[in-house]
C-alpha positions as CSV (number, residue, x, y, z in Angstrom):
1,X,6.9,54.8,26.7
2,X,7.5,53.2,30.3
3,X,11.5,53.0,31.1
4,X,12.6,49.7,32.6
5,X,12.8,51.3,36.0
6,X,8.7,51.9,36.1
7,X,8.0,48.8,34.7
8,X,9.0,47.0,37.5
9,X,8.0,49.0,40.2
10,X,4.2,48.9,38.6
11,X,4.7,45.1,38.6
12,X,5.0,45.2,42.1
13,X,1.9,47.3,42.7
14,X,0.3,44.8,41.1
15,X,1.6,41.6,42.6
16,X,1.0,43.5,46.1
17,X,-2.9,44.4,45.3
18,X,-3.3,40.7,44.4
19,X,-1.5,39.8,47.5
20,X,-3.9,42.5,49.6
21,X,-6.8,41.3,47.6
22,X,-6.7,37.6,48.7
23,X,-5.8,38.3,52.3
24,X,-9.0,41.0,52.5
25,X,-10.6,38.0,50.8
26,X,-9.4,35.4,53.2
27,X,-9.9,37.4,56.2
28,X,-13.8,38.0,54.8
29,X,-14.2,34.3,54.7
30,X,-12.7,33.2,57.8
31,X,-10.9,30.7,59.5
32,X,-11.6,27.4,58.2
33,X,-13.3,25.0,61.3
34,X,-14.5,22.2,62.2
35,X,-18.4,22.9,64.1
36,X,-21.2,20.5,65.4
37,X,-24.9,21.2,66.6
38,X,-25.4,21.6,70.5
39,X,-28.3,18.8,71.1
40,X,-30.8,18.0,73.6
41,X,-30.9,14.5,74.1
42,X,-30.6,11.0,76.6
43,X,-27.0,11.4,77.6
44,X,-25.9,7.5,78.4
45,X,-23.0,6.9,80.7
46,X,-20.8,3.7,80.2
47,X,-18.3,2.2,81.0
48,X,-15.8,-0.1,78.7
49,X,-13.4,-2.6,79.4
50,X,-12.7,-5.9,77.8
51,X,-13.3,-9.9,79.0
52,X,-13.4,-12.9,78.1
53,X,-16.4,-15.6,77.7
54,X,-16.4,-18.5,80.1
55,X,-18.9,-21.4,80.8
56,X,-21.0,-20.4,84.0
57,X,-20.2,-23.7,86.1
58,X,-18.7,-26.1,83.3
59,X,-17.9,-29.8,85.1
60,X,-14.6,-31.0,84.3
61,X,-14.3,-34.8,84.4
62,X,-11.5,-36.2,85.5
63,X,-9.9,-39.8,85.7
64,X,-9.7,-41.4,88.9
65,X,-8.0,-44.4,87.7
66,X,-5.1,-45.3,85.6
67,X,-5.7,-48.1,82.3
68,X,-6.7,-48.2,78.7
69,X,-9.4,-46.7,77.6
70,X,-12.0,-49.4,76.4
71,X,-14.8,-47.5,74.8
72,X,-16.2,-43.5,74.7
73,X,-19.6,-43.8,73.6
74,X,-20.4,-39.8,73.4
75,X,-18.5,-37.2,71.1
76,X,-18.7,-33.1,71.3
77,X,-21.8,-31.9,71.2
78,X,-23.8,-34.8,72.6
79,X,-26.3,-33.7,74.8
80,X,-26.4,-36.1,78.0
81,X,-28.3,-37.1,81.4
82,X,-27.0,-37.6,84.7
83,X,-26.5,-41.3,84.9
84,X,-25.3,-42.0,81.3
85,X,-22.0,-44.1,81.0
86,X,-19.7,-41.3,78.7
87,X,-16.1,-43.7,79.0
88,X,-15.2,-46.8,80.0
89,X,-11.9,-48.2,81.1
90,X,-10.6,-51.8,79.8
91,X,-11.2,-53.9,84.0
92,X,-9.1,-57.1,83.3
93,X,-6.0,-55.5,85.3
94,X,-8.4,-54.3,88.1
95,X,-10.7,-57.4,87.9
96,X,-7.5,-59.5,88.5
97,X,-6.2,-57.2,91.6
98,X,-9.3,-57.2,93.0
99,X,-9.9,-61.5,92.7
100,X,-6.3,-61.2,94.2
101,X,-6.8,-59.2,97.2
102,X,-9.3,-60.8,98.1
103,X,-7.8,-64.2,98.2
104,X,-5.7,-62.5,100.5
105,X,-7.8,-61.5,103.0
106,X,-9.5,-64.3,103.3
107,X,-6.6,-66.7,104.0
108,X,-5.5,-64.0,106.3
109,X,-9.1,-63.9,108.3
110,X,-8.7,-68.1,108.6
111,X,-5.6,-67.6,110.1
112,X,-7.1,-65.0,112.7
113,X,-10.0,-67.3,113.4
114,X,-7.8,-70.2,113.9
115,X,-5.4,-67.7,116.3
116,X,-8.2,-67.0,118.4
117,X,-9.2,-70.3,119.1
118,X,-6.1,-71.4,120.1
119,X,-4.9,-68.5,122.0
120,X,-8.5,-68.3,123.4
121,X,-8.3,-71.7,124.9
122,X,-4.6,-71.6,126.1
123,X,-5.2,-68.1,127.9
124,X,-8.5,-69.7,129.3
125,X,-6.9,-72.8,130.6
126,X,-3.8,-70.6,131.8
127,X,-6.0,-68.2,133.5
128,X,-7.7,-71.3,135.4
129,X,-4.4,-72.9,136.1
130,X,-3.0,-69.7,137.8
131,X,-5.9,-69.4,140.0
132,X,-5.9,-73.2,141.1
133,X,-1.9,-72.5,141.7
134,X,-2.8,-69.6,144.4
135,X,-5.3,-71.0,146.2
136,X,-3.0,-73.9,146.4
137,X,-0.3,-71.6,147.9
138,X,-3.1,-69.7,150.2
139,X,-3.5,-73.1,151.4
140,X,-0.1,-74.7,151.8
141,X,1.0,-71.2,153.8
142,X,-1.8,-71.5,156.4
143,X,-0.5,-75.2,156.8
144,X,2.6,-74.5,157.5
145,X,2.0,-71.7,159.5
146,X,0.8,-74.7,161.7
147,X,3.4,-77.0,161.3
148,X,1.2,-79.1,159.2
149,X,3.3,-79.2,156.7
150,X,7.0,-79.3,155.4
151,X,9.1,-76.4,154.0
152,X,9.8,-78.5,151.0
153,X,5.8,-78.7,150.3
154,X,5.1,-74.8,150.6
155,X,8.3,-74.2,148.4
156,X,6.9,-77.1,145.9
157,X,3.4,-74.5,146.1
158,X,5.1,-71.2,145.3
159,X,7.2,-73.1,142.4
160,X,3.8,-73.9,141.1
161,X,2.2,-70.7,141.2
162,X,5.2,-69.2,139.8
163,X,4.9,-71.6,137.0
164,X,0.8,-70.8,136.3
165,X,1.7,-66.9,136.1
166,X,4.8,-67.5,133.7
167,X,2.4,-69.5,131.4
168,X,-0.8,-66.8,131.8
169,X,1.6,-64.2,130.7
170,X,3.2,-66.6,128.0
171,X,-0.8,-66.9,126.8
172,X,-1.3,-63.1,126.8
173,X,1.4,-62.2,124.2
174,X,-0.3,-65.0,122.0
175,X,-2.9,-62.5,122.1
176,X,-0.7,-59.6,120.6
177,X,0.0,-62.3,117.8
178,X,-3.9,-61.9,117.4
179,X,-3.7,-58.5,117.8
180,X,-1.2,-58.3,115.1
181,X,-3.0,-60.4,112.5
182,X,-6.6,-58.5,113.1
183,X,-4.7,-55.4,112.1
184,X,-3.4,-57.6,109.0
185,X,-6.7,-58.7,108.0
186,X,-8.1,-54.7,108.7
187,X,-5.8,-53.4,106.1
188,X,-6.4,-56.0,103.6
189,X,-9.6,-55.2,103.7
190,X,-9.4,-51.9,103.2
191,X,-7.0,-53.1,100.3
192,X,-9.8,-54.8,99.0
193,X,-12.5,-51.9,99.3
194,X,-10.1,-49.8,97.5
195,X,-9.6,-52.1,94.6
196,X,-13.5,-52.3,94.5
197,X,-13.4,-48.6,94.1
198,X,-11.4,-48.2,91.0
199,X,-13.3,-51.3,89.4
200,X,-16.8,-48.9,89.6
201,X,-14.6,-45.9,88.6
202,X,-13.1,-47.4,85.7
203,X,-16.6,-46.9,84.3
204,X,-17.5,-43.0,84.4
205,X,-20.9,-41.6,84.1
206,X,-22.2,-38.5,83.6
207,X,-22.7,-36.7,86.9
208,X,-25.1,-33.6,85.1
209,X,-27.5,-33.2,82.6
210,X,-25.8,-31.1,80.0
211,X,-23.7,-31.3,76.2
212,X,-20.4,-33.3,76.0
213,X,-18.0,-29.8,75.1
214,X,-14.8,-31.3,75.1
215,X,-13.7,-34.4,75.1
216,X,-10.1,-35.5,75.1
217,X,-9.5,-39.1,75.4
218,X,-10.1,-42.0,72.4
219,X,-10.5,-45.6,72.7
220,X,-7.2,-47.4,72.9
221,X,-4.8,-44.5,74.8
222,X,-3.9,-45.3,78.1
223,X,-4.4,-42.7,81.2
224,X,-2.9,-41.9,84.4
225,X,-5.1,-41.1,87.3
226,X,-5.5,-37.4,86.9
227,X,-6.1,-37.2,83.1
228,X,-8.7,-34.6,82.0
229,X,-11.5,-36.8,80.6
230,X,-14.4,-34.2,79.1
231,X,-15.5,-30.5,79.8
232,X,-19.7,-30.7,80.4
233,X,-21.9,-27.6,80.6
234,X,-24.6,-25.9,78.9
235,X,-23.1,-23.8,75.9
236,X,-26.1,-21.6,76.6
237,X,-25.2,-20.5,80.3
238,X,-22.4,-18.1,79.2
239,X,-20.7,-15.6,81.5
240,X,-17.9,-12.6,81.1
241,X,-14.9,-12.2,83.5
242,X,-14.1,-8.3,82.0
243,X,-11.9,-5.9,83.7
244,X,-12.5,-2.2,83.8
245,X,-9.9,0.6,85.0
246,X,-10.1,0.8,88.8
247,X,-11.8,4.4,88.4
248,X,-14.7,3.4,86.9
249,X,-15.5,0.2,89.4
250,X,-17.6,2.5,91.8
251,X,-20.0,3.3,89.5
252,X,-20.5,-0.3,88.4
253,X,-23.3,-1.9,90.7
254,X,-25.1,-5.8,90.1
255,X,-27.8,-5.9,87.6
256,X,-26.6,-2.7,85.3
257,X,-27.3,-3.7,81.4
258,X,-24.0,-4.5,79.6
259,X,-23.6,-4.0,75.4
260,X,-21.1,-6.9,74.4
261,X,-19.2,-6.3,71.0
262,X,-16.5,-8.6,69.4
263,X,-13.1,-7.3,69.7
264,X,-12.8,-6.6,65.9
265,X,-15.2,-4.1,66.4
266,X,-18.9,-3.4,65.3
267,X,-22.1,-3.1,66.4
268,X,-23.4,-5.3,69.6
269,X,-23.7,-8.6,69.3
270,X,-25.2,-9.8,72.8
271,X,-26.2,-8.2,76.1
272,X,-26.1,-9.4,79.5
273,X,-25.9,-8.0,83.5
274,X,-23.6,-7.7,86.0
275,X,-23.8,-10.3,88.1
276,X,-20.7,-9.2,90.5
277,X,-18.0,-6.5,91.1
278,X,-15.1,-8.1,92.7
279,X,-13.9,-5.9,96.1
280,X,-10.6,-5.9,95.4
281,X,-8.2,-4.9,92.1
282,X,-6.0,-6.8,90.4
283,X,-2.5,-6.1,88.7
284,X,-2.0,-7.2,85.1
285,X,1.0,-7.4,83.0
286,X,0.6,-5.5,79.4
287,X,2.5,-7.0,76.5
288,X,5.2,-4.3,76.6
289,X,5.5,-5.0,80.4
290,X,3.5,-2.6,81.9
291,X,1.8,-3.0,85.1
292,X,-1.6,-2.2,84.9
293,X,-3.7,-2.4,87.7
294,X,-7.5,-3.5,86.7
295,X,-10.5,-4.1,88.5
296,X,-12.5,-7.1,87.3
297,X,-16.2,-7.9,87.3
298,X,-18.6,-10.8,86.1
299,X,-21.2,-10.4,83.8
300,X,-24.2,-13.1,83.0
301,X,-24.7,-13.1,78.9
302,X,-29.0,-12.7,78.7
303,X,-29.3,-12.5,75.2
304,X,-27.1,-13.1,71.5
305,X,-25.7,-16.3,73.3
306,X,-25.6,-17.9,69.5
307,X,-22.7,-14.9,68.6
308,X,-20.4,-16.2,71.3
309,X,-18.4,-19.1,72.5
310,X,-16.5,-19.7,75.6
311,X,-13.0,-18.6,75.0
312,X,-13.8,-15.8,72.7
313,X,-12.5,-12.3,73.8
314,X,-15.2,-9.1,73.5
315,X,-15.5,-5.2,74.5
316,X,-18.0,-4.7,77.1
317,X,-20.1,-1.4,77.9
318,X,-22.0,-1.0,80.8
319,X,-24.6,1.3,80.9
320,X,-24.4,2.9,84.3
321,X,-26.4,6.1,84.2
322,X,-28.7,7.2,82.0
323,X,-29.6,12.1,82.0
324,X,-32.9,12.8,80.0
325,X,-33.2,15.6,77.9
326,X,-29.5,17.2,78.1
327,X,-27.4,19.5,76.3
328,X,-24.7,17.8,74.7
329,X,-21.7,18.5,73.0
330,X,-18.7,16.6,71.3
331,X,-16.1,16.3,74.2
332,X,-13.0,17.8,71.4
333,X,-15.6,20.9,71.9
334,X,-14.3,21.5,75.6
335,X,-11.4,22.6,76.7
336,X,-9.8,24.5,79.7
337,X,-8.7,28.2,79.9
338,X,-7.7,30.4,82.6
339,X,-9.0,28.1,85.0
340,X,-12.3,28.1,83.7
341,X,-14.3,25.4,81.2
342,X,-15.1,27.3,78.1
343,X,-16.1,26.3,74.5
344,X,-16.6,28.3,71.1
345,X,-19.7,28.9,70.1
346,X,-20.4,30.3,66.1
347,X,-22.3,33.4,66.6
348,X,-22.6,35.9,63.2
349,X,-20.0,34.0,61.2
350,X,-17.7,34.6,64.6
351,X,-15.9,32.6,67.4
352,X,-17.6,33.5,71.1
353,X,-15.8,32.3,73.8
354,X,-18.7,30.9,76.4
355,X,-18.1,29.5,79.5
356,X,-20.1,26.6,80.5
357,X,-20.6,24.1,83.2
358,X,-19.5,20.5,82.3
359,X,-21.4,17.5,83.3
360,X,-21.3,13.7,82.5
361,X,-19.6,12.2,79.6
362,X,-20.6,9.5,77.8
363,X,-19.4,7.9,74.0
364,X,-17.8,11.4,73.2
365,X,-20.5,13.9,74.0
366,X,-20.0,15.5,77.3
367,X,-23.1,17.6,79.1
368,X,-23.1,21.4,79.1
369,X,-25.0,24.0,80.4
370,X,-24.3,27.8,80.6
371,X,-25.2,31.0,78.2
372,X,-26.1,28.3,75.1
373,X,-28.9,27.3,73.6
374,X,-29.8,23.9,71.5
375,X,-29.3,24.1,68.0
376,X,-26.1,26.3,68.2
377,X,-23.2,25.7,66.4
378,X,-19.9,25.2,68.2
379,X,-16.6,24.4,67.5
380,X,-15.0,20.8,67.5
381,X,-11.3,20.8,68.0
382,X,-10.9,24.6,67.8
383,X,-7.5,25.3,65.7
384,X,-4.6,27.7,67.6
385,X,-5.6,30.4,65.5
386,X,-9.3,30.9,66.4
387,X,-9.6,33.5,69.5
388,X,-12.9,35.2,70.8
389,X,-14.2,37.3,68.0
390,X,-12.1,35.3,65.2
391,X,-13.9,35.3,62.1
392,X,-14.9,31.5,61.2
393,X,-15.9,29.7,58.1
394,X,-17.4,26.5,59.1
């Protein structure tokens, strides 16, 4: 019969050859990892960012005039021709200003015709005097020169030609009054031409042929010159103003194929082109108030147009380069050691560190090359534990 004392310490044999037992058996079955294939395949370069979808050259009609709106014979949606009347304002004001001003002006132009007549003839008849009066005074000088006649007379002559100049230069400032009215009459004309003006604009036409997408005023409300009347465009001519990081912009070039998503997320929804990179970066402002500078590039939407709508926000992905036939491997796979690029390759249940050559990257995978081969297994996100020769269990 065991004693007390033995039957503790074979208790403890037995827990410690359990113990040994499932670390032998632990360390026959590896390290659990996490692996993936090395495949040969098109390796796609893109690069994301995220816009917004605008109308490529929407018209925005806007009120010349102030008044009542009278009547808005179109509503969203309505497709229209350059030409066709889309709002009219109520003209009673403008028709009354205009009959106005133009009563004006013409009592103004009688009173400048009737100026120049008389002015015309005094200055004429002044102008005629004045002459008469010195050749009068030529004459009555030589005279007296010869004693022919008195002082009194050549005085009498100069009085008279002093009086003919007074009265010419009397008759010349009439002519500033004439002056002075034809500048009247000038700006009440141009009153006038004005007033015309807002009469046609107070009835607004259609200056494209395109669809009514917005409209903002009803019958009834009054507007102030200035007052945004409708949006017109084609809903079909869509574009993208996106912005990438400023690292990716050189790689970006006009005409590259872009994938367009919904910001939600899912699979494309519409492609387009880029139709420009702008040469110089921009600074944004995040929501936690972090400076971000972007770079920011316009894309023309080609195809899905009927998923989007001007105003909607999407994820872009420009396809930029595009490696037949490469070895590829998940990015996580990768990693830096010693200085060199290395990754874990499953060899005979085991871990072998390989160093390999890294090329583009694209959606995760990332092109290798080096002592592999396609259709190896490597390791994704190799755990601390794993060294070269560690035993693996994938």
């Amino acid at each position: 019969m065991l004693t007390r004392k033995w039957k503790i310490g074979l208790g403890v044999a037995l827990v410690s050859a359990v113990i040994a037992g499932v670390s032998l058996a632990g360390s026959l079955k590896g390290v659990p990892v996490e692996t993936a294939r090395i495949s040969e395949g098109d390796l796609a370069v893109t690069v994301r960012g995220t816009g917004e979808v605008k109308l490529r050259d929407p018209v925005y009609v806007v009120s010349e005039v102030g008044g009542r709106v009278a009547t808005v014979p179109v509503k969203e949606g309505d497709r229209v021709a350059a030409g066709d009347l889309i709002i009219a304002l109520d003209t009673a004001f403008l028709e009354g200003r205009l009959t106005q001003l133009t009563a004006e002006r013409r009592a103004l132009e009688a009173q400048l015709a009737e100026a120049r007549e008389q002015t015309g003839i005094a200055l004429e008849l002044a102008t005629f005097a004045l002459k008469q009066a010195e050749t009068d005074l030529e004459r009555a000088v030589f005279l007296h020169e010869q004693a022919a006649i008195s002082n009194r007379e050549l005085e009498a002559a100069q009085l008279a030609r002093n009086v003919a100049e007074r009265t010419a230069k009397q008759s010349e400032v009439g002519q500033l009054g004439v002056a002075t009215l034809a500048a009247q009459v000038q700006a009440a004309t141009a009153l006038v031409r004005q007033a015309e003006r807002e009469l046609a604009l107070a009835r607004v036409s259609a200056g494209i042929d395109g669809v009514i997408l917005a409209r903002n005023v009803d019958p009834g409300v009054v507007i102030a010159p200035g007052t945004a009347l409708f949006t017109l465009g084609d809903p079909e001519a869509l574009t993208i103003e996106a912005r990438i990081e400023p690292r990716d912009a050189t790689a970006v070039k006009n005409g590259q194929t872009v994938r367009v998503t919904h910001l939600a997320g899912g699979a494309s929804v519409a492609t387009g082109v880029v139709n420009r990179v702008a040469t110089t970066g921009i600074t944004t402002v995040s929501p936690l108030g972090v400076k971000e500078a972007k770079a920011e590039i316009e894309i023309d939407v080609t195809d899905g147009i009927e998923h989007l709508k001007a105003g909607y926000g999407v994820n872009i992905e420009i396809l930029v380069d595009q490696t037949a036939a490469a070895a590829v491997v998940p990015e996580s796979a990768v990693f830096r050691q010693a200085g060199r690029t290395v990754l874990f390759v499953v060899r005979q249940g085991q871990a072998q560190l390989v160093e390999v050559v890294p090329g583009r990257r694209a959606g995760g995978l990332i092109e290798v090359s080096g002592e592999i081969k396609t259709g190896e297994t490597v390791i994704v996100n190799p755990p601390p534990e794993v060294k070269d020769g560690t035993r693996v269990s994938p």
